[in-house]
MDTraj code that builds the backbone (N, CA, C; nanometers):
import mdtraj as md
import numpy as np

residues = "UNK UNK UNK UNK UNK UNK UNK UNK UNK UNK UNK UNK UNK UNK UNK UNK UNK UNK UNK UNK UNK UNK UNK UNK UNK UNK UNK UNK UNK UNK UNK UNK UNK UNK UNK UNK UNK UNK UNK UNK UNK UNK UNK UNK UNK UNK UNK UNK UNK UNK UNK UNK UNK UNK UNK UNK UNK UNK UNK UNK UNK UNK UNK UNK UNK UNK UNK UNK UNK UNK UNK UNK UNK UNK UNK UNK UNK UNK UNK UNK UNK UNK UNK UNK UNK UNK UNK UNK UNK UNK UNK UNK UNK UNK UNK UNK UNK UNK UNK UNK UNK UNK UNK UNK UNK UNK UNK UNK UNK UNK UNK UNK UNK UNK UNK UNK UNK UNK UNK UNK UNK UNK UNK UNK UNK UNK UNK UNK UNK UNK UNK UNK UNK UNK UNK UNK UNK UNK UNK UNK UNK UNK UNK UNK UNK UNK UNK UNK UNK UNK UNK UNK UNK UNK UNK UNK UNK UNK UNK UNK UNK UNK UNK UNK UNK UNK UNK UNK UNK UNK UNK UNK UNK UNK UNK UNK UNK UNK UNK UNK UNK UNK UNK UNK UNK UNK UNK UNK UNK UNK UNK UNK UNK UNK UNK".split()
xyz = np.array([
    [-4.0747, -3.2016, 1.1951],
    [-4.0248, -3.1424, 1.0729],
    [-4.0730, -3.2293, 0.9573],
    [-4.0879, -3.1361, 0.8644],
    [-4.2038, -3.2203, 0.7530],
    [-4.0643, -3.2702, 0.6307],
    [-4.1252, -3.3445, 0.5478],
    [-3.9898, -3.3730, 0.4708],
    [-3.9502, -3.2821, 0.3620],
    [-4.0702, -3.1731, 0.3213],
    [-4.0992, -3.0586, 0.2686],
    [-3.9687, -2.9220, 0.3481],
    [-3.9751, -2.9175, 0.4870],
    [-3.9408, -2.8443, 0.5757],
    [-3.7911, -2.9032, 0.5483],
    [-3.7592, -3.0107, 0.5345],
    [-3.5979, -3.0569, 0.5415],
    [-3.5605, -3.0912, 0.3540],
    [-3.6485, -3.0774, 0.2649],
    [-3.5935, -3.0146, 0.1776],
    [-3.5352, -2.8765, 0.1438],
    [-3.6203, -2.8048, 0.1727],
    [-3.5874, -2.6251, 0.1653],
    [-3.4742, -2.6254, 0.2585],
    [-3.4683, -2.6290, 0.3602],
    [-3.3585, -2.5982, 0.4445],
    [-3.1979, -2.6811, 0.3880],
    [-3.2254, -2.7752, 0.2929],
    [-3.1272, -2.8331, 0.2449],
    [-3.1284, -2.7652, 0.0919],
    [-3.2555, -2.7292, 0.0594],
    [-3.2322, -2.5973, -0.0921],
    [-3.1363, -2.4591, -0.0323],
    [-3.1462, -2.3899, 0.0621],
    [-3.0741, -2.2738, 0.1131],
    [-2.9549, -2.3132, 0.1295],
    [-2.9243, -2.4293, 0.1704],
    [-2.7575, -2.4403, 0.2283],
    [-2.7153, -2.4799, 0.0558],
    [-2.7743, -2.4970, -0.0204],
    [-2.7588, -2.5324, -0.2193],
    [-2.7262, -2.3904, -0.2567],
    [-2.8201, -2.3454, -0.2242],
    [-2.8018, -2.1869, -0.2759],
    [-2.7782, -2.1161, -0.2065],
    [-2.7200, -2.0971, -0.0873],
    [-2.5862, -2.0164, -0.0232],
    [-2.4581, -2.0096, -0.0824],
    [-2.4495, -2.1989, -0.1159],
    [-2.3320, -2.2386, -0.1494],
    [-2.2586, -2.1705, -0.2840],
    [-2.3885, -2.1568, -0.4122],
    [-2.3773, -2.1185, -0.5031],
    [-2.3218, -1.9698, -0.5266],
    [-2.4036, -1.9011, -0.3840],
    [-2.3491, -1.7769, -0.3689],
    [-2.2272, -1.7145, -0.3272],
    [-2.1643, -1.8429, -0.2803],
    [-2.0280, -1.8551, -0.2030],
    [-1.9307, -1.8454, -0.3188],
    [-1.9525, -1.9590, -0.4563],
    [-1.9162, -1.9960, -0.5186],
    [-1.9121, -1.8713, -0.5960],
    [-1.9814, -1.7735, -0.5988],
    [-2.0206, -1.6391, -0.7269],
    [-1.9054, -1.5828, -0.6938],
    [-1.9116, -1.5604, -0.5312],
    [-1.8328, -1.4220, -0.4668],
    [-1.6885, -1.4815, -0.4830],
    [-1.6498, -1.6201, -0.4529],
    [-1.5420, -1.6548, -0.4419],
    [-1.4717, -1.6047, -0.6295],
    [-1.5691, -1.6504, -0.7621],
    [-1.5430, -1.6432, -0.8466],
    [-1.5321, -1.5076, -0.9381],
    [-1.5864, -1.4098, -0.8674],
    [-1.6039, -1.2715, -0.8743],
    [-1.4142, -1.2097, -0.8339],
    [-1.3777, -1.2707, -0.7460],
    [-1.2328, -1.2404, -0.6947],
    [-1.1233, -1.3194, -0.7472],
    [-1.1539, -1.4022, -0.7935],
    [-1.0422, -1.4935, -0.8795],
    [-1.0663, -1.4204, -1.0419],
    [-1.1634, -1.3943, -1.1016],
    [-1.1423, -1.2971, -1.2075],
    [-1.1127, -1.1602, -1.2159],
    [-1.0978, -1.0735, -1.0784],
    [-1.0365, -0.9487, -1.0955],
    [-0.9030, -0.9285, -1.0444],
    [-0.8310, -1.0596, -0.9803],
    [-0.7281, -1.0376, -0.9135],
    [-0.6066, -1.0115, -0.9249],
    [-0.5643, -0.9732, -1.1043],
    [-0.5181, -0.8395, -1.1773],
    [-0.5563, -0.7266, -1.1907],
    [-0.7147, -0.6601, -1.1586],
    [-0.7325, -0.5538, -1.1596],
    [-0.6959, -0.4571, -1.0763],
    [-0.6100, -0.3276, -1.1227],
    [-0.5973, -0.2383, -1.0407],
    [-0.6505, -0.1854, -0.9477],
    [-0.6546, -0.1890, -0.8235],
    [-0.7698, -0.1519, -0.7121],
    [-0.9014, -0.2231, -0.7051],
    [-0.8821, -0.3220, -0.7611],
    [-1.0209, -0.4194, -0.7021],
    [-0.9742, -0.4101, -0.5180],
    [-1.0975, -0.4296, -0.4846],
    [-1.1687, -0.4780, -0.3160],
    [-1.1812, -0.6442, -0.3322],
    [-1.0933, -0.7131, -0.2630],
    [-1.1983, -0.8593, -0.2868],
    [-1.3296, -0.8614, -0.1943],
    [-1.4001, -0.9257, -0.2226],
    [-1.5131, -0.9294, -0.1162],
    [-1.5511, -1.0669, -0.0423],
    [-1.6162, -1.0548, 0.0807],
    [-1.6164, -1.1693, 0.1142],
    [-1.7531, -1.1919, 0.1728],
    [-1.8258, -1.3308, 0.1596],
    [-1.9795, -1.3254, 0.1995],
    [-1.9835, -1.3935, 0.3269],
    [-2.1233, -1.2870, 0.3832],
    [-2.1168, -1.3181, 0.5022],
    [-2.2849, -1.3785, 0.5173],
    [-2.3053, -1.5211, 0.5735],
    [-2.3947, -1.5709, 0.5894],
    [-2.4338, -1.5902, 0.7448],
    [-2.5973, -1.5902, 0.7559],
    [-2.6335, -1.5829, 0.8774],
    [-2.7517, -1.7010, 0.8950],
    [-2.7770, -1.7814, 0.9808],
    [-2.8971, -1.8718, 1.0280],
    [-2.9924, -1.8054, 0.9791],
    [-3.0828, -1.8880, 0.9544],
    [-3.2668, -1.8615, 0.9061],
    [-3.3327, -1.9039, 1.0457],
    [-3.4318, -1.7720, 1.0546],
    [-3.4841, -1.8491, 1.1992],
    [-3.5268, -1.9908, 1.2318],
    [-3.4840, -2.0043, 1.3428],
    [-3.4948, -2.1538, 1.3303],
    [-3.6083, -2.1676, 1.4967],
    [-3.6750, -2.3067, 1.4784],
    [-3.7705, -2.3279, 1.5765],
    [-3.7842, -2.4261, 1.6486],
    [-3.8940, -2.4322, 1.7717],
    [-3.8445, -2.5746, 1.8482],
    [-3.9481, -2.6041, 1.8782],
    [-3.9102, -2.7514, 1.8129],
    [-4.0110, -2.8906, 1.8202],
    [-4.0222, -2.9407, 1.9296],
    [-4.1027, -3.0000, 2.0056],
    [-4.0608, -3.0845, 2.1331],
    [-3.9411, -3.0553, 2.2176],
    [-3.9310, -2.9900, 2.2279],
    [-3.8059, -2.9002, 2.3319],
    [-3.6543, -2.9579, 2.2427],
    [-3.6739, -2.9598, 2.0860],
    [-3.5611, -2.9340, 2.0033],
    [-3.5355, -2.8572, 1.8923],
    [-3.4060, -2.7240, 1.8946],
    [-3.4350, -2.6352, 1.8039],
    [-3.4035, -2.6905, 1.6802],
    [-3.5082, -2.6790, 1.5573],
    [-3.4609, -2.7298, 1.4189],
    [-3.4432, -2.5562, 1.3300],
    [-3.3541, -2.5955, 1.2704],
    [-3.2902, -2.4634, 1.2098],
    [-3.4113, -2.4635, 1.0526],
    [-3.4106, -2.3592, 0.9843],
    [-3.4796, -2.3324, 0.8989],
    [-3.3757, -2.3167, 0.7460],
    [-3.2560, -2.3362, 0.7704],
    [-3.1395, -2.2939, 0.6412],
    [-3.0989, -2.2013, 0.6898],
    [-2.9739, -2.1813, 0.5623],
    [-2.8833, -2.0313, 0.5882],
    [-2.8956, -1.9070, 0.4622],
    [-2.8740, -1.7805, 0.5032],
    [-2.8553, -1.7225, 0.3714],
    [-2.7466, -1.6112, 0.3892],
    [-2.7570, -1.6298, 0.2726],
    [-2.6559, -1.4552, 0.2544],
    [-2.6675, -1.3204, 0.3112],
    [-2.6388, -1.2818, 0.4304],
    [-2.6536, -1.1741, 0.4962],
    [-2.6121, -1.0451, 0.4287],
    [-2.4850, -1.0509, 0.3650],
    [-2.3928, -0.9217, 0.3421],
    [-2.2725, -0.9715, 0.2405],
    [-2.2665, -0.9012, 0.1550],
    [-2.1172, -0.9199, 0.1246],
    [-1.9941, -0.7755, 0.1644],
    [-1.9124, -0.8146, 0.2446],
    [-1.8492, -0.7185, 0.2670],
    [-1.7232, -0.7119, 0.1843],
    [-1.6624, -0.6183, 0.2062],
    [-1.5113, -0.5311, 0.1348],
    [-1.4059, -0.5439, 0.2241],
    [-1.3620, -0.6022, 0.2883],
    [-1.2800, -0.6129, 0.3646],
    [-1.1054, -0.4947, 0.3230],
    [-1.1402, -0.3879, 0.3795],
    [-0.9561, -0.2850, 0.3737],
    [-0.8396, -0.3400, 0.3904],
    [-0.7743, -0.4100, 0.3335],
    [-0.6765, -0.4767, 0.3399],
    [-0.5931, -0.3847, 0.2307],
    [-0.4342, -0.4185, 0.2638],
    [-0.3557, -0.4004, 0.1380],
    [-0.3474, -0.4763, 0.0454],
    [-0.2958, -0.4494, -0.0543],
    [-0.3363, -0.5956, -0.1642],
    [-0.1236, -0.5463, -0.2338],
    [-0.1478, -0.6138, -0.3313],
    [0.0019, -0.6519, -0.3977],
    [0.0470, -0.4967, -0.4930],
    [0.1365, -0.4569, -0.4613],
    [0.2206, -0.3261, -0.5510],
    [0.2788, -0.3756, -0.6267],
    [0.2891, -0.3598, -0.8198],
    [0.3452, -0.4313, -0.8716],
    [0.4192, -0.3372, -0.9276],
    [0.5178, -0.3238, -0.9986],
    [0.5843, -0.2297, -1.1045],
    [0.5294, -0.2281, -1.2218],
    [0.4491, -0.1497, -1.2759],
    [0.4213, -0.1477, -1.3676],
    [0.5083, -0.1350, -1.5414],
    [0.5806, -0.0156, -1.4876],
    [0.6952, 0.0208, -1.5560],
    [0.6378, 0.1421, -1.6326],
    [0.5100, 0.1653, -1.5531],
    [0.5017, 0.3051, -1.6186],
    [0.5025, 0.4791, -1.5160],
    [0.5859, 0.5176, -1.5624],
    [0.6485, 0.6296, -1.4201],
    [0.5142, 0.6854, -1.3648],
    [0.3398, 0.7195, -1.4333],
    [0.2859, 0.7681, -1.3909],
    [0.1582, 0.6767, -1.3089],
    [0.2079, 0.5612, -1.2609],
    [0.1180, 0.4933, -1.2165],
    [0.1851, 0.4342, -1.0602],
    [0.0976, 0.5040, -0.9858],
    [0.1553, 0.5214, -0.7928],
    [0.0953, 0.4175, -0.7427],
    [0.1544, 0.3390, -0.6062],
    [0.0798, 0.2501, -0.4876],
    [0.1206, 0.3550, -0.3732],
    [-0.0151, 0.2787, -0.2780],
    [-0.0388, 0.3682, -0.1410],
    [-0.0125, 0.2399, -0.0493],
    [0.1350, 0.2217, 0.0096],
    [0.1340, 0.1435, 0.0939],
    [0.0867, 0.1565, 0.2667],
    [-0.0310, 0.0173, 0.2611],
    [-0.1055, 0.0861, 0.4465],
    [-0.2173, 0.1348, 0.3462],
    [-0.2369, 0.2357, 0.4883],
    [-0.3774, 0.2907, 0.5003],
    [-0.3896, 0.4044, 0.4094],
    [-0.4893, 0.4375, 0.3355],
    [-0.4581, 0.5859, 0.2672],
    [-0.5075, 0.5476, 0.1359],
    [-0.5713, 0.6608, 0.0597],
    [-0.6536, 0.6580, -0.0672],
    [-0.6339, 0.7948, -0.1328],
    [-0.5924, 0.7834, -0.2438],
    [-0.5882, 0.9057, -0.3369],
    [-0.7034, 0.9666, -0.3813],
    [-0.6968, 1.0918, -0.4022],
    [-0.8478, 1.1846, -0.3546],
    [-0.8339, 1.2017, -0.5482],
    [-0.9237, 1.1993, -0.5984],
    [-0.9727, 1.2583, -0.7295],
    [-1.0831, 1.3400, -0.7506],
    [-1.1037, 1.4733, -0.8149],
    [-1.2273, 1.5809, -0.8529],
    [-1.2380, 1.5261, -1.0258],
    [-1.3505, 1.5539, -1.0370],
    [-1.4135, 1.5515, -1.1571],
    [-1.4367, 1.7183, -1.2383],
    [-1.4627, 1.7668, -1.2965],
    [-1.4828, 1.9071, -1.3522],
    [-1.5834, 1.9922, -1.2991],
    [-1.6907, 1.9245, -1.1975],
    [-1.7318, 2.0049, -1.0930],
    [-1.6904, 2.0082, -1.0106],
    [-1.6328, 1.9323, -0.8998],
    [-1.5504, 1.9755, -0.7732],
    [-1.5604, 1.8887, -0.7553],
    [-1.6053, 1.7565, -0.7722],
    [-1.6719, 1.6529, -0.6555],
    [-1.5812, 1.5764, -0.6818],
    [-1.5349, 1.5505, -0.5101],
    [-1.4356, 1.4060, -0.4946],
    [-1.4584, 1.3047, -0.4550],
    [-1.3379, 1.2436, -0.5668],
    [-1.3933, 1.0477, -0.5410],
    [-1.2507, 1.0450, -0.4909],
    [-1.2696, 0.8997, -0.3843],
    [-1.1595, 0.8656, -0.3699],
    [-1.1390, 0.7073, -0.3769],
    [-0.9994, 0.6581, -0.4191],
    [-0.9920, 0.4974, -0.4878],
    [-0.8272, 0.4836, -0.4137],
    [-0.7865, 0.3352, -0.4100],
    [-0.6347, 0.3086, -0.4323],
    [-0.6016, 0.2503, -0.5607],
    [-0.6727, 0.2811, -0.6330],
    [-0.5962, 0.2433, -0.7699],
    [-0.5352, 0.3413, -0.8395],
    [-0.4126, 0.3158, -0.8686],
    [-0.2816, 0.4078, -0.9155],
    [-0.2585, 0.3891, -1.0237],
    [-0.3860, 0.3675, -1.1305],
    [-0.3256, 0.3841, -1.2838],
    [-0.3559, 0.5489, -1.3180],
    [-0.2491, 0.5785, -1.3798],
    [-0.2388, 0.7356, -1.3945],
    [-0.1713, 0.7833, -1.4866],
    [-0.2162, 0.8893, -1.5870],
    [-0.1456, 0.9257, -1.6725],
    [-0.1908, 1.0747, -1.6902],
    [-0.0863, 1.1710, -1.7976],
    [-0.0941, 1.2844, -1.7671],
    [-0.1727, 1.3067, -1.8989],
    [-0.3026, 1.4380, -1.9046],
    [-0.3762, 1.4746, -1.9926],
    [-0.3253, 1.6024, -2.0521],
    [-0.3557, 1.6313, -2.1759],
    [-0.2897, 1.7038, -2.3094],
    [-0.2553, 1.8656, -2.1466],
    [-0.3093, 1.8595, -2.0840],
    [-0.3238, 1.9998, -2.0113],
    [-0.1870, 1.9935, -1.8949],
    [-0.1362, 1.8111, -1.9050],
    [-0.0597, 1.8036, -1.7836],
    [-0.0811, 1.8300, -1.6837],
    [-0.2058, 1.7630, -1.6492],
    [-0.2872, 1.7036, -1.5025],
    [-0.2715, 1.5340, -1.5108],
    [-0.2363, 1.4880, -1.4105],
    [-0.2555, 1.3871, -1.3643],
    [-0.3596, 1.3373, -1.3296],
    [-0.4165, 1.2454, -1.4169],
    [-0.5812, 1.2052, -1.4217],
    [-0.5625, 1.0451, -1.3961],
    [-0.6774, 0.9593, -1.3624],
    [-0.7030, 0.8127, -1.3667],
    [-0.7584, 0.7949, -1.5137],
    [-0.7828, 0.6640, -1.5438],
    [-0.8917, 0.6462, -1.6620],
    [-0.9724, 0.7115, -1.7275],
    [-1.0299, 0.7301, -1.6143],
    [-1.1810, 0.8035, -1.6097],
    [-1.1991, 0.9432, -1.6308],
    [-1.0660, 1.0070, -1.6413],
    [-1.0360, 1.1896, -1.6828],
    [-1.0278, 1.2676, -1.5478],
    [-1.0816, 1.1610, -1.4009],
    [-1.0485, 1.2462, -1.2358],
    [-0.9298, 1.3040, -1.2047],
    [-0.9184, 1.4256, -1.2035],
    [-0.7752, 1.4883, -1.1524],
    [-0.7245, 1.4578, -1.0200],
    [-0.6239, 1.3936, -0.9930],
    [-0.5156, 1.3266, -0.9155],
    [-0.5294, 1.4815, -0.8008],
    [-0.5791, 1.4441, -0.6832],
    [-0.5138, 1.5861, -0.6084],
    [-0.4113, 1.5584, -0.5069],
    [-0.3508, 1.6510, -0.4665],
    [-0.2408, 1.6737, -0.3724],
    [-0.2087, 1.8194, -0.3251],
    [-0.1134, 1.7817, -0.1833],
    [-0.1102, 1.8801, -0.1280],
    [-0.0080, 1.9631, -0.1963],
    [0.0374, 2.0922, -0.1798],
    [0.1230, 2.2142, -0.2413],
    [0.2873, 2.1135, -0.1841],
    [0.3609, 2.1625, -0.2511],
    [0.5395, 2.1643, -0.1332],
    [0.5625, 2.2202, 0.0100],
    [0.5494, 2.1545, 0.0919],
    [0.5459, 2.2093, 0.1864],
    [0.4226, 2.1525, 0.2762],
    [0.3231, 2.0924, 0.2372],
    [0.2407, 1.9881, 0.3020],
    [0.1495, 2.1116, 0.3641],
    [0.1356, 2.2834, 0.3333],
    [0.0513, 2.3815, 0.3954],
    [-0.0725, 2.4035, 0.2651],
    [-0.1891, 2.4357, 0.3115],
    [-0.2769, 2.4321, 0.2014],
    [-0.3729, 2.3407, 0.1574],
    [-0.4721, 2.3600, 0.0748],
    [-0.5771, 2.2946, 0.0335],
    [-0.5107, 2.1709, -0.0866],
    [-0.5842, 2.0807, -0.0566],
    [-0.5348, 1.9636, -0.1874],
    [-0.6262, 2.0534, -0.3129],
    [-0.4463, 2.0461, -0.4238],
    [-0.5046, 2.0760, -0.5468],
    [-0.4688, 1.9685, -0.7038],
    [-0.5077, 2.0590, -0.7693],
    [-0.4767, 1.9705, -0.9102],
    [-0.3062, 1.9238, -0.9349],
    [-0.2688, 1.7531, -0.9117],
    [-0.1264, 1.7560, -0.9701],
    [-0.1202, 1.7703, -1.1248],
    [-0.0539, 1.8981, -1.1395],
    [-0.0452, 1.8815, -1.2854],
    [0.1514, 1.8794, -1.3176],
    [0.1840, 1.8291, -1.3792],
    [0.3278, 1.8285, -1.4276],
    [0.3747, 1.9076, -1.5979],
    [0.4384, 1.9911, -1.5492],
    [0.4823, 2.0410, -1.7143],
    [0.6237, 1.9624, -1.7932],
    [0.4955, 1.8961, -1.9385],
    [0.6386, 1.7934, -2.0030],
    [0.7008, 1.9159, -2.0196],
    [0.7418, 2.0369, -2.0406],
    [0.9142, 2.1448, -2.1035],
    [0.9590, 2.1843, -1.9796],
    [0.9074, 2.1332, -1.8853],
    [0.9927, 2.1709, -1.7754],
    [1.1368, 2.0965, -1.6929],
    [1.2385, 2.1848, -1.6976],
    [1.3587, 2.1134, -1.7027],
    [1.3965, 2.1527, -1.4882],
    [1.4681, 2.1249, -1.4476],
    [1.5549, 2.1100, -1.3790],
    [1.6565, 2.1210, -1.3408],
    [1.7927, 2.2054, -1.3753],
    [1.9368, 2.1887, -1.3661],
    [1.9410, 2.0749, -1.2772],
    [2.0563, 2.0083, -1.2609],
    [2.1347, 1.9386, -1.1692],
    [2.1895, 2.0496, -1.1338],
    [2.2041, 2.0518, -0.9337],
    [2.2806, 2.1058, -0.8659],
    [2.3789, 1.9760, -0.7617],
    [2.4718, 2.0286, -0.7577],
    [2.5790, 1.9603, -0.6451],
    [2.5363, 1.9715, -0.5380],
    [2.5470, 1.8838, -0.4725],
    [2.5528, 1.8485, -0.2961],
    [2.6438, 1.9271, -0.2183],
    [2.5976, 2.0416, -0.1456],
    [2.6662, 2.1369, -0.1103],
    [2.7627, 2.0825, 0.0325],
    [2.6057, 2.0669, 0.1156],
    [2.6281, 1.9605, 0.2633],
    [2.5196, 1.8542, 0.2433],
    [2.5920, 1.7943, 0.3986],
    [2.5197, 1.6713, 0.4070],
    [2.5268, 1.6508, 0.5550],
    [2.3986, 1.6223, 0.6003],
    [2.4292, 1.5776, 0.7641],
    [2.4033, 1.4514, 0.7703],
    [2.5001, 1.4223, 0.8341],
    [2.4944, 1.2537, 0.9095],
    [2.4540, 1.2996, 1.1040],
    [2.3208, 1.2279, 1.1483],
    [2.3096, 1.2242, 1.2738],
    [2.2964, 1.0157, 1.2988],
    [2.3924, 1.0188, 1.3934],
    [2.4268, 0.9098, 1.4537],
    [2.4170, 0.8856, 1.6041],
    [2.3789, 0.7854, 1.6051],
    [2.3628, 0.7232, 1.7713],
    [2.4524, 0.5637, 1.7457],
    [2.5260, 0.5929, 1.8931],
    [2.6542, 0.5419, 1.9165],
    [2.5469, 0.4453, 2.0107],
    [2.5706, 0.2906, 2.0314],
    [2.4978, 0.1756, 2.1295],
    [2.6463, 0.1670, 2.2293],
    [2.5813, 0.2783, 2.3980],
    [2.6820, 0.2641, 2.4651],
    [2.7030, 0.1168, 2.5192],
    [2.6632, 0.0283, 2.4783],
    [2.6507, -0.1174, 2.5646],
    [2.7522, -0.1845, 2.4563],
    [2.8246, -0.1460, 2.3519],
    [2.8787, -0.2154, 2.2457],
    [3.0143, -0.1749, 2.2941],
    [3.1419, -0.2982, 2.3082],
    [3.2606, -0.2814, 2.3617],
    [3.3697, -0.1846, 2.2288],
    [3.4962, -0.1327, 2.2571],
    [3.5454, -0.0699, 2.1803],
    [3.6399, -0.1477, 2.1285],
    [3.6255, -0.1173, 1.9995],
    [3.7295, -0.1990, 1.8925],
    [3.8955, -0.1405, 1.8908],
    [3.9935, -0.1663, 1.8639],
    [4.1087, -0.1184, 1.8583],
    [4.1759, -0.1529, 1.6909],
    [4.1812, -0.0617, 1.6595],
    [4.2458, -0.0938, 1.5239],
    [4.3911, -0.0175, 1.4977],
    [4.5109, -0.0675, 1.4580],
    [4.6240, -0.0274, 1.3930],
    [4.5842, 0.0222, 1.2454],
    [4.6587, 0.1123, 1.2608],
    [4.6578, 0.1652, 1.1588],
    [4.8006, 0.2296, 1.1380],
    [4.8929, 0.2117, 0.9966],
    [4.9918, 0.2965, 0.9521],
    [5.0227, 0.4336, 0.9937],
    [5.1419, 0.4599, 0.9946],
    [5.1763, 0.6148, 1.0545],
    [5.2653, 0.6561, 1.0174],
    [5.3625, 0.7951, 1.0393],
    [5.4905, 0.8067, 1.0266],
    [5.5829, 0.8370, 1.1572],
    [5.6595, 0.8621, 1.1319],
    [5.7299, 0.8741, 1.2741],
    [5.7073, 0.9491, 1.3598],
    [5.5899, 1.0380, 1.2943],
    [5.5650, 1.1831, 1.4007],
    [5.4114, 1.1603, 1.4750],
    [5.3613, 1.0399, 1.4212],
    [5.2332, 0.9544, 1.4735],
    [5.0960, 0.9939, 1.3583],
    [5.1382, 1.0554, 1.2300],
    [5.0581, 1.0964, 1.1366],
    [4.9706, 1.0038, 1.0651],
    [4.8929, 0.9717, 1.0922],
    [4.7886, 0.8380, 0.9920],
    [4.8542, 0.8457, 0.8556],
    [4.8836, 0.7655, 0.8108],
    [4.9280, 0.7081, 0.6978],
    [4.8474, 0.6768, 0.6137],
    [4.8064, 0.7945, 0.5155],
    [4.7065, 0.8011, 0.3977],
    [4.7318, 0.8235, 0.2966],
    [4.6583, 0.8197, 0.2075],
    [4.6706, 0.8872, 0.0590],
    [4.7223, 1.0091, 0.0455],
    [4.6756, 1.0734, 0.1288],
    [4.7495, 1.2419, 0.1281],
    [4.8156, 1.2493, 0.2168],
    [4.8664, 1.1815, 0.2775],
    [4.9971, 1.2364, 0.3288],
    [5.1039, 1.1906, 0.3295],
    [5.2146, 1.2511, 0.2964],
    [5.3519, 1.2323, 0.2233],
    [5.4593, 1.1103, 0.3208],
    [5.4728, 1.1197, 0.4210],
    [5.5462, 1.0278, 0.4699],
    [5.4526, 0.9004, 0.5380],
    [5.5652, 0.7957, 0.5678],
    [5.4614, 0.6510, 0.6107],
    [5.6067, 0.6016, 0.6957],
    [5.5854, 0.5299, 0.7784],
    [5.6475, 0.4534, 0.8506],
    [5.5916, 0.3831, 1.0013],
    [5.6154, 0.3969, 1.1128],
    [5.5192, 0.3221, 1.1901],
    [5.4447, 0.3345, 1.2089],
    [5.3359, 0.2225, 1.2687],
    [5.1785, 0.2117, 1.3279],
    [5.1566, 0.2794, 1.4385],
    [5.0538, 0.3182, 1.4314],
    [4.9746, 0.3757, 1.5676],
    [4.8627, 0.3165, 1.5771],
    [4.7973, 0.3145, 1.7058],
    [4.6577, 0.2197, 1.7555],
    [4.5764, 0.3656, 1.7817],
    [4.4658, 0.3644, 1.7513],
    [4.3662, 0.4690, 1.7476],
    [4.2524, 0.3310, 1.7948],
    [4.1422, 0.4073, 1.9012],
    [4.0082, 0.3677, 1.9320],
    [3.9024, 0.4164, 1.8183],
    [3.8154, 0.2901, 1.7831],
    [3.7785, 0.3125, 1.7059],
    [3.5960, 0.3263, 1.7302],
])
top = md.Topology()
chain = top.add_chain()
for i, resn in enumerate(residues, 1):
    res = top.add_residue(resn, chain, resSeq=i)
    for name in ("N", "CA", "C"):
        top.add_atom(name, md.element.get_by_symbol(name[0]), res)
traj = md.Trajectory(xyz[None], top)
């Protein structure tokens, strides 16, 4: 190996490093941005060759920088029209010809037409009520009201852990063995009910 040959190979591992240093610094300045990807570099050996039955390497370089799919941080923004996709999953956007992009960045606001658009004017799509149907335009109408309705029913489904022993609790009564409540008029002795 010439001393030429073990400079360069010590210039590549200089300027790998530098490149390490870009990508690393590329992700420390977007790591407030909404839906940034961080990226991460992936370096590979320079062919390397053999001297006297010893392999001498040639340097390293930058193979790839990849995107690694990870979740990243949901913050509150505090603005009602801006969504996170927790996990796996990406919000689909059309442009005014049809064509869809899709991103996880959830800055969103509604346009004079009351479509739900990104930045960029892409209409937010989604499926109909009812989860049947083609993804279409979310649009929201600001004069559109709502009544409040009352809670008519309500189901509670419960599972009982048969391996859990039974509690015994006293509880107030009257003489005729009546639970002793708010609504009901007489009180006098306890009764034990399983609980």
């Amino acid at each position: 190996m010439s001393i030429t040959t073990a400079l360069y190979t010590a210039t590549t591992g200089l300027n790998v490093y530098g490149d390490s240093l870009a990508i690393i610094g590329h992700n420390i300045a977007n790591v407030n941005t909404p839906g940034f990807k961080a990226s991460r570099g992936e370096f590979e050996d320079l062919l390397s060759a053999a001297m006297d039955g010893v392999e001498i390497g040639y340097g390293v370089q930058l193979a790839a920088v990849s995107h690694p799919f990870v979740q990243g941080a949901i913050e509150n923004t505090g603005a009602a029209t801006d969504l996170g996709i927790q996990g796996e999953g990406l919000f689909i956007l059309k442009d005014s010809a049809g064509n869809s992009f899709y991103t996880r960045a959830g800055q969103f606001r509604l346009d004079p037409s009351g479509n739900l658009v990104n930045p960029d004017g892409l209409i937010v799509q989604g499926l109909p009520v009812g989860g049947i149907g083609e993804p279409a335009n979310i649009a929201i109408q600001s004069n559109m009201t709502l009544p409040g309705q009352a809670t008519a029913t309500a189901r509670v489904v419960t599972n009982l852990d048969a391996t859990e022993s039974v509690l015994l609790a006293t509880l107030p009564a009257d003489v005729l063995g009546t639970e002793d409540t708010p609504g009901n008029w007489f009180a006098g002795a306890n009764f034990t009910t399983v609980m």
